[in-house]
C-alpha positions as CSV (number, residue, x, y, z in Angstrom):
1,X,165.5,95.9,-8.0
2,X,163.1,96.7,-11.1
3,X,159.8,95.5,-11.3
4,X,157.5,95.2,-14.3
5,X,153.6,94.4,-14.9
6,X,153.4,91.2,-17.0
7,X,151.5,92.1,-20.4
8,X,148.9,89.4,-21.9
9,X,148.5,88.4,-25.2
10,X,144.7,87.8,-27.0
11,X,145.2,84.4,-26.3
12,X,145.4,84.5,-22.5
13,X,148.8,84.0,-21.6
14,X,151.3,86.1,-20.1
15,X,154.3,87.7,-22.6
16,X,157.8,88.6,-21.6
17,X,158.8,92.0,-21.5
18,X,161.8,91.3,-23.2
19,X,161.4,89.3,-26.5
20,X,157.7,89.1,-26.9
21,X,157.8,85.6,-26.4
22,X,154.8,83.6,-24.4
23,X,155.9,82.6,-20.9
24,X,155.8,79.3,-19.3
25,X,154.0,79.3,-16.0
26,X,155.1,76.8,-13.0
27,X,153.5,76.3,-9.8
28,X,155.1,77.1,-6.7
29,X,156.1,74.1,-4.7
30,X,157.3,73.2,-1.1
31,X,159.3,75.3,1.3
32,X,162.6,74.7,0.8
33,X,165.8,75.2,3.2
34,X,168.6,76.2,1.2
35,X,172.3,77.4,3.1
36,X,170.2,76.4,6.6
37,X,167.7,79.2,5.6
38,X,164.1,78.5,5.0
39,X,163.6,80.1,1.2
40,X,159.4,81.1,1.1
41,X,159.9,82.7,-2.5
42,X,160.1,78.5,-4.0
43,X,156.4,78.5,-3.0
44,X,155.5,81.2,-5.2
45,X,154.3,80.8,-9.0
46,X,156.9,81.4,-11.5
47,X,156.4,82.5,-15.3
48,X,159.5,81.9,-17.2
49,X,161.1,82.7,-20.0
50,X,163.4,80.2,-21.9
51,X,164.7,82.5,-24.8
52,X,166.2,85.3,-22.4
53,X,167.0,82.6,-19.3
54,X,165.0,84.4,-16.4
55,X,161.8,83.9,-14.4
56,X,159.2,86.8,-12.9
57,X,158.0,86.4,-9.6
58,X,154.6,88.4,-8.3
59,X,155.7,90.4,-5.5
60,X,153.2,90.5,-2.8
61,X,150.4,90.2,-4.9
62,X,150.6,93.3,-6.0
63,X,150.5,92.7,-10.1
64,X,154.1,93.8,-10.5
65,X,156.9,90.9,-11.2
66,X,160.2,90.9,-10.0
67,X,163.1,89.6,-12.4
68,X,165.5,86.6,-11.9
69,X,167.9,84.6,-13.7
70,X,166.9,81.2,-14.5
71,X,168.8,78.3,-12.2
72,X,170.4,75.8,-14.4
73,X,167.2,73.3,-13.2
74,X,164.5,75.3,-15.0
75,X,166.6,75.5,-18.5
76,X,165.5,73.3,-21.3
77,X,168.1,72.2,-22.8
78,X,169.2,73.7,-26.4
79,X,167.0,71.7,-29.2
80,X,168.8,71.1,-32.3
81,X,167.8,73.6,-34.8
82,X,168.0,72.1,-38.5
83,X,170.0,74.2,-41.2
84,X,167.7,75.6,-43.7
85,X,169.4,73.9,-46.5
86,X,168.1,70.7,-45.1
87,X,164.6,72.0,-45.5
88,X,162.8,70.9,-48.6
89,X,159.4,71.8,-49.9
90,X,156.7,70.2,-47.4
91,X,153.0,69.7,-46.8
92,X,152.2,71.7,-43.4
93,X,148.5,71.9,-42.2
94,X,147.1,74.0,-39.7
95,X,145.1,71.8,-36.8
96,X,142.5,72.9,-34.8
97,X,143.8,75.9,-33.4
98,X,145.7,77.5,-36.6
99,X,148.9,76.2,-35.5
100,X,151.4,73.9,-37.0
101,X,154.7,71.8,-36.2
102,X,158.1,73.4,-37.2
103,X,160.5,71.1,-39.5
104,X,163.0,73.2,-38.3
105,X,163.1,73.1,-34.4
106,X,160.0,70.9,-33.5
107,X,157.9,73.8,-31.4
108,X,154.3,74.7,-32.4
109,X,154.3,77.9,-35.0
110,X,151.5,80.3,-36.1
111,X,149.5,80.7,-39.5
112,X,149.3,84.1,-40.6
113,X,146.4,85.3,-42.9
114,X,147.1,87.4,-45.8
115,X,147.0,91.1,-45.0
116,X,146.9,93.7,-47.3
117,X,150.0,96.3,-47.9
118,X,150.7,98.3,-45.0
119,X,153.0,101.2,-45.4
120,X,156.0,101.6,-43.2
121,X,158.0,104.5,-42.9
122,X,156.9,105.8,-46.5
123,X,157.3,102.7,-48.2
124,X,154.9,99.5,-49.0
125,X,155.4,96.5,-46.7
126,X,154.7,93.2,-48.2
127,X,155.6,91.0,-45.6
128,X,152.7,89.8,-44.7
129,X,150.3,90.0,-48.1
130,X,151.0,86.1,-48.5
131,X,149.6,83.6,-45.6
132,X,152.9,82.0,-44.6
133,X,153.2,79.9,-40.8
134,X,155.8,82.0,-39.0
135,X,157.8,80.0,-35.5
136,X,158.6,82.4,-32.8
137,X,160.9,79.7,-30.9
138,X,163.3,79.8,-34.4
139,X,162.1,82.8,-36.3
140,X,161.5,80.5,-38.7
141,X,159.3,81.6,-41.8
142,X,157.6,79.0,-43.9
143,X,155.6,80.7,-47.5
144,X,153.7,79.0,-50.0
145,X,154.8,77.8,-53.1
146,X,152.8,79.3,-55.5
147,X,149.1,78.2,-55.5
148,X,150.3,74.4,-54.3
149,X,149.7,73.1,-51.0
150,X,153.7,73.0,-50.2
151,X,155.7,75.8,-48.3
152,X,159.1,76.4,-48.2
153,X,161.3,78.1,-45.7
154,X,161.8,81.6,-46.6
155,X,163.8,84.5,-45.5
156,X,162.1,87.8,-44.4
């Protein structure tokens, strides 16, 4: 059994350990009898993770989470992912919180402010000089086209 301590990101939610990605947090529920056995752990809070299909549960309050694979229940099921050469040019705008919709899969992805050159290992990174939204469900990276109001999907 390994347990972990569940980091947490500058917006307030709790990241897995794995991918990076933002976990999804459901309330513990009922006691449940399962093979004539009363199971306590279904009353405890889970944070899961779709994109490595497992949950972490707190152990005894402590802080530290225990790892699980996710039953079949708790999986979404796959979203169709749209091939990039079906992406034309588009508007996207930012709402209220900086975010916007992905054409590509349909989940909510970031805007990312121009940043100047970083160097990497010796050598300029421009990766992120440009804004651009980037989608962490897809990896999905959407840049400007030049100084219009259109962004097209890009490759790193």
């Amino acid at each position: 059994m390994s347990v972990t301590k569940l980091e947490t990101n500058s917006d307030g939610n709790k990241v897995c350990p794995k991918c990076g990605g933002v976990l999804g947090y459901i309330e513990g529920g009922a006691v449940s009898v399962i093979n004539g056995k009363v199971d306590m752990s279904s009353t405890l809070p889970k944070y899961t993770c779709q994109n490595c299909a497992v949950y972490y549960q707190e152990l005894l309050s402590s802080g530290y989470y225990d790892i699980f694979p996710l039953p079949q229940e708790l999986k979404n099921p796959k979203r169709k992912i749209l091939s990039t050469g079906d992406l034309a040019p588009m508007k996207l705008v930012r709402d209220n919180d900086g975010k916007s919709t992905c054409p590509r899969c349909g989940e909510r992805m970031d805007f990312v402010e121009g940043q100047p050159v970083r160097i990497v290992n010796g050598k300029p990174d421009m990766e992120n000089v440009k804004e651009h939204f980037h989608c962490n469900f897809c990896g999905s990276v959407y840049r400007r086209i030049a100084s219009t109001d259109y962004f097209q999907w890009s490759e790193k």
